[in-house]
C-alpha positions as YAML, in Angstrom:
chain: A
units: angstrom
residues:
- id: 1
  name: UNK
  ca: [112.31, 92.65, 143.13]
- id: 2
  name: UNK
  ca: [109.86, 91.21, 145.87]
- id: 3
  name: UNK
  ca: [111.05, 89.97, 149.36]
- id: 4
  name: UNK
  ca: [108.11, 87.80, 150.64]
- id: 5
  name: UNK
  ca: [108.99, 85.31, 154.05]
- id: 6
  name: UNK
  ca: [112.61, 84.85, 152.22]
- id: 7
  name: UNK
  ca: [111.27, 84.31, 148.93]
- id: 8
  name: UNK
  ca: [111.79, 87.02, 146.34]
- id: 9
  name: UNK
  ca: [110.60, 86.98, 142.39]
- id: 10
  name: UNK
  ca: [111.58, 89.72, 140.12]
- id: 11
  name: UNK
  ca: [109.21, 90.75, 137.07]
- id: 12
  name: UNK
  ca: [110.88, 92.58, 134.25]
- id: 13
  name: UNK
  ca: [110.09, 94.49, 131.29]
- id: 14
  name: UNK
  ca: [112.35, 94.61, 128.29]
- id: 15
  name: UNK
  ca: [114.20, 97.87, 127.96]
- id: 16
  name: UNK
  ca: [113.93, 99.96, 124.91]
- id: 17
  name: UNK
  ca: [117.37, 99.90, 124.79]
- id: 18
  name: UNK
  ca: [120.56, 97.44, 125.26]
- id: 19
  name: UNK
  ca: [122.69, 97.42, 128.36]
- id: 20
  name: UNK
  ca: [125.75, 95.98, 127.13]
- id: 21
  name: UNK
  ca: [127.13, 94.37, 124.36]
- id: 22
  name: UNK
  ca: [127.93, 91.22, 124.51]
- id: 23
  name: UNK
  ca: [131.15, 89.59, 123.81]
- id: 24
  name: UNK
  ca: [130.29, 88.61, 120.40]
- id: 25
  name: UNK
  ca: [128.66, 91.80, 119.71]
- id: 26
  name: UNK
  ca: [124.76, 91.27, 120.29]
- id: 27
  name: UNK
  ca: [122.66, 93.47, 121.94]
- id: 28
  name: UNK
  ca: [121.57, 92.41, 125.36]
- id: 29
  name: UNK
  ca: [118.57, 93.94, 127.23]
- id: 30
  name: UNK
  ca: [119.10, 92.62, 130.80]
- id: 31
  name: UNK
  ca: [115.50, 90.42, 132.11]
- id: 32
  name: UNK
  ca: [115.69, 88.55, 134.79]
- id: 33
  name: UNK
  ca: [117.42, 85.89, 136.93]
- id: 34
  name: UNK
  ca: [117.52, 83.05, 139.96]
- id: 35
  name: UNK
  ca: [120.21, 81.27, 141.58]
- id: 36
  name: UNK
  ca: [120.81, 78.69, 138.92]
- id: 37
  name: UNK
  ca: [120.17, 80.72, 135.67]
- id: 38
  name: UNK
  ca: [119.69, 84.14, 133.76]
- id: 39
  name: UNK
  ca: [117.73, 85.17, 131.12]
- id: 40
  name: UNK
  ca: [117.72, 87.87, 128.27]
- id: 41
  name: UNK
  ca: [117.08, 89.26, 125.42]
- id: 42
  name: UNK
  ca: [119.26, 89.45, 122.59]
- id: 43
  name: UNK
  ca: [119.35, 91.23, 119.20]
- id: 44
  name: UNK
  ca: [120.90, 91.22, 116.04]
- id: 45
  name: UNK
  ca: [120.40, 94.34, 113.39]
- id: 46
  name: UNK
  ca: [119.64, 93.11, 110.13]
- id: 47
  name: UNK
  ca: [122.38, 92.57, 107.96]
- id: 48
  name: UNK
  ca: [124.69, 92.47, 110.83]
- id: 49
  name: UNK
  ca: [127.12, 88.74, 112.07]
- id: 50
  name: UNK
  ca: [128.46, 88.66, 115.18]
- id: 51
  name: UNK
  ca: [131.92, 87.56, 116.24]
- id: 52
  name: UNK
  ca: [132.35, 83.47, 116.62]
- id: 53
  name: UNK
  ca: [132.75, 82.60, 120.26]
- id: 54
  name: UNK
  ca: [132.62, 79.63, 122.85]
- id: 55
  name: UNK
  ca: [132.37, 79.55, 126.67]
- id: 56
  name: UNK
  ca: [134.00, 78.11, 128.97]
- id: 57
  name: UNK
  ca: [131.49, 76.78, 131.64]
- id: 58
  name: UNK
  ca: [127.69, 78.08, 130.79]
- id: 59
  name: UNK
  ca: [125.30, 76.58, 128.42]
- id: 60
  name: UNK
  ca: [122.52, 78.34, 126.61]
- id: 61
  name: UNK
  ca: [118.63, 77.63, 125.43]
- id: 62
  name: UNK
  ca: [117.99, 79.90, 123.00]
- id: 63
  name: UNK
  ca: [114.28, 80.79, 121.39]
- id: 64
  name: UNK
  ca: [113.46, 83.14, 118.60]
- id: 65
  name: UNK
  ca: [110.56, 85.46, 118.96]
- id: 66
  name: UNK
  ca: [111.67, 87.63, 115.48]
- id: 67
  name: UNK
  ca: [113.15, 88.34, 112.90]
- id: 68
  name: UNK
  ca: [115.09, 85.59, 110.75]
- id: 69
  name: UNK
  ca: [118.77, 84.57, 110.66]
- id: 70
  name: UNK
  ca: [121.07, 81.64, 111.19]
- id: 71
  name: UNK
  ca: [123.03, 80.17, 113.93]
- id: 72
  name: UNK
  ca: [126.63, 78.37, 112.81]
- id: 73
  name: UNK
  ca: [127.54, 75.43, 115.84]
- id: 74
  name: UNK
  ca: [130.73, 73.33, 115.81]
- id: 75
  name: UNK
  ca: [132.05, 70.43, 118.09]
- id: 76
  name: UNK
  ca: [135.01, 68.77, 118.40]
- id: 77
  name: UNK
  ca: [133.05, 65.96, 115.83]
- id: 78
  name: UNK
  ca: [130.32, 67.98, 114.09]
- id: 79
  name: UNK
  ca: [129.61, 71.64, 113.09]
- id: 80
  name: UNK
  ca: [126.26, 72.78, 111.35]
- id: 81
  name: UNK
  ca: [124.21, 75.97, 110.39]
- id: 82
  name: UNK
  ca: [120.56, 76.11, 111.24]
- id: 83
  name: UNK
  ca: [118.05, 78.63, 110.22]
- id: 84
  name: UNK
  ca: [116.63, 81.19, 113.32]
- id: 85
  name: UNK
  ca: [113.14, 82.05, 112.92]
- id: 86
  name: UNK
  ca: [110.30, 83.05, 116.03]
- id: 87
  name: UNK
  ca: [109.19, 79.92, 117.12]
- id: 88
  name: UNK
  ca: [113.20, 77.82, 116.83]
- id: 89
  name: UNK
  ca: [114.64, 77.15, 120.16]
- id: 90
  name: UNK
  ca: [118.60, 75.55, 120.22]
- id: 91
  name: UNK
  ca: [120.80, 74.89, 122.81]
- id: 92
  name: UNK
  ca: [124.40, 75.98, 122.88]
- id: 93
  name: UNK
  ca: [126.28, 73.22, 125.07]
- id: 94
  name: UNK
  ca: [129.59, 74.36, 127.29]
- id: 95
  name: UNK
  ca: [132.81, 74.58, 125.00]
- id: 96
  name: UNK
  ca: [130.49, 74.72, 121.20]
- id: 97
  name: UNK
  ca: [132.14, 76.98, 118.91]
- id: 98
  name: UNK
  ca: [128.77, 79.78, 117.56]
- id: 99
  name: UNK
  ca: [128.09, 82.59, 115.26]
- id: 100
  name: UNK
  ca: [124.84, 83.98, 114.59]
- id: 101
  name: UNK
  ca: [123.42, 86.57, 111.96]
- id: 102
  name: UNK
  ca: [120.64, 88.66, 110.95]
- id: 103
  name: UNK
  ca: [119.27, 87.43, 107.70]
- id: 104
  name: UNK
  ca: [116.04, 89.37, 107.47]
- id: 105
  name: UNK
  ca: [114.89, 93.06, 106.84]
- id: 106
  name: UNK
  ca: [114.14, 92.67, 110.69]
- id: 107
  name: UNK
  ca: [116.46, 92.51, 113.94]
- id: 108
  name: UNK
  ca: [116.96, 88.76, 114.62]
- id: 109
  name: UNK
  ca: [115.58, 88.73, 118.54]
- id: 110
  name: UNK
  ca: [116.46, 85.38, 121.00]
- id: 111
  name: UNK
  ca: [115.80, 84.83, 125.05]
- id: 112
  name: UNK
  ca: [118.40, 83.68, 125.77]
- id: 113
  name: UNK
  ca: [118.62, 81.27, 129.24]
- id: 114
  name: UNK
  ca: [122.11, 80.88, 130.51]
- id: 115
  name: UNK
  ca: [123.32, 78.01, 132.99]
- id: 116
  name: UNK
  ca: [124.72, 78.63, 135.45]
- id: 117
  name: UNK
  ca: [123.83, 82.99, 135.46]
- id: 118
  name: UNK
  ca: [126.39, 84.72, 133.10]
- id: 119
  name: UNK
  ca: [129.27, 85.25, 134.90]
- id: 120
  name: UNK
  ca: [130.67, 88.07, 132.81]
- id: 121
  name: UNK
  ca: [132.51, 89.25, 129.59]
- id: 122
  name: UNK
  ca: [135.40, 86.91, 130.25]
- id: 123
  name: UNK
  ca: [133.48, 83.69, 129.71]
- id: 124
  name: UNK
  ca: [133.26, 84.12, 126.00]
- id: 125
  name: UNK
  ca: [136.37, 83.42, 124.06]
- id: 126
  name: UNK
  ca: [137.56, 84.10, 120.54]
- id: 127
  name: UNK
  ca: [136.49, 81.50, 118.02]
- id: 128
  name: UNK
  ca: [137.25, 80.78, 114.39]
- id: 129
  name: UNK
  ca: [133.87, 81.15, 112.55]
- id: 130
  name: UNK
  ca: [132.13, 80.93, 109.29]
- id: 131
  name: UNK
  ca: [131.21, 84.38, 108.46]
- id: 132
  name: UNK
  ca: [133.58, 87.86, 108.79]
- id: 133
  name: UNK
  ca: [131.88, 89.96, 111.66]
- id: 134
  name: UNK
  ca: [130.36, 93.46, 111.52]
- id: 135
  name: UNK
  ca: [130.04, 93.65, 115.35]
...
């Protein structure tokens, strides 16, 4: 991180490994982050689903750079499954039900922005999804 006059900007490069698991079971490489926001980088083995989830006060913008899998959303008046593929970018509001999987023969990789920053492993709670978990 640089301290110029106040100001300071961080530039990251994405670790070869994970730093934590998330609550659902991704792998997330830590990047970067401001006052309003965080980013990283999440991955999904192939193969592998993660465990259904919902927060209770940060959204997500979501954009995949590899791999191929799908992303299960549900509302309190709609749910739906969309594919995942480099170049697909969804948003995850505050209080939507998700699941995502690994569909391909490679990891399924997302940046993932959250508003506000991520404020830890108790913001994710349980959810009912579509598809058993291997996380």
């Amino acid at each position: 991180m640089v301290h110029n006059a106040g100001v300071s900007w961080q530039t990251v490069r994405a670790a070869a490994e994970h730093h934590v698991q998330a609550p659902d079971g991704s792998e997330i490489r830590l990047l970067v982050d401001v006052a309003g926001a965080s980013m990283v980088h999440c991955r999904v083995p192939p193969g592998q689903v993660t465990r259904a989830v919902r927060h209770h006060h940060v959204e997500e913008l979501w954009y995949c750079i590899a791999g191929a899998g799908q992303l299960w959303r549900k509302s309190a008046l709609s749910q739906e499954v969309v594919d995942l593929t480099p170049g697909v970018a969804v948003t995850i509001p505050v209080g939507v039900e998700f699941q995502f999987r690994g569909t391909g023969n490679e990891p399924l990789e997302v940046v993932i922005t959250t508003v506000p920053p991520w404020p830890g492993a108790d913001e994710a709670v349980p959810a009912e999804g579509p598809w058993e978990s291997t996380r």
